[in-house]
N, C-alpha and C positions, 0 to 999 in steps of 0.2 A: 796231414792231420795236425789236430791246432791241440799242446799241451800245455798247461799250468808249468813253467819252471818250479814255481815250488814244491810241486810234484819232485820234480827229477833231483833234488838235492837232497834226496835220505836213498837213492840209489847206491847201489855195493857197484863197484869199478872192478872189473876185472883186465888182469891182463891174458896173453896166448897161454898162458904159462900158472896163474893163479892170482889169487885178490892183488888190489891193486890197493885200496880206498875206498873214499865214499866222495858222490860229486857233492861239491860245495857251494859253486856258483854257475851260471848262465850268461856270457858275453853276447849282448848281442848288438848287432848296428840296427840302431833305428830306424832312419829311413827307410830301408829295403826290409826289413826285421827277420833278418840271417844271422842264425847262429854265426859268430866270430869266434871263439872259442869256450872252450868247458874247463872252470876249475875243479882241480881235484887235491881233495885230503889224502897226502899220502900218509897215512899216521902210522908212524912205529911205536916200540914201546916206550919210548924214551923224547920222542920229537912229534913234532908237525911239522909235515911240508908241504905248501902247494905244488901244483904243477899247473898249466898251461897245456888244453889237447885243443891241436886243431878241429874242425870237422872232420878232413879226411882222413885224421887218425880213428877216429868211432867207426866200430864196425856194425852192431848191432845193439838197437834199445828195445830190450826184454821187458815188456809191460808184464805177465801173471809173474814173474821172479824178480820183477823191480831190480834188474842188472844193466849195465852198459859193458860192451865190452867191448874193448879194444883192438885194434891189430897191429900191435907191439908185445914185445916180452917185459917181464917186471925187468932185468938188465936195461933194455931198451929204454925204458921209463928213468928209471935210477938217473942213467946216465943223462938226463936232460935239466934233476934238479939240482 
């Protein structure tokens, strides 16, 4: 299935565990044009942070809920930015 990335960047990020963010950006390699990675807003109340998810981190992308969720815990995540 062929999406709009700019679609997928007002996406809510969840983790196993609860919100995660919101996706920010779209890596992809050209030539083959394979997702290489997804950024992600992790925003607190106080900060911004990206993060870096590989593919095999994504578990599922919820088209009617406009969600992506992960197979990581929000700990999981933390511990990566």
């Amino acid at each position: 299935m062929l999406l709009n990335c700019r679609e997928l960047t007002r996406y809510e990020v969840l983790a196993q565990d609860g919100a995660f963010g919101t996706v920010r950006d779209i890596v992809v390699h050209l030539p083959t044009w394979l997702v290489h990675a997804v950024i992600i807003d992790a925003d607190g109340l106080l900060t911004h942070r990206e993060v870096s998810v590989a593919p095999d981190e994504i578990g599922t992308l919820e088209f009617p809920s406009e969600t992506l969720r992960l197979r990581k815990t929000t700990a999981e995540m933390e511990a990566e930015i």
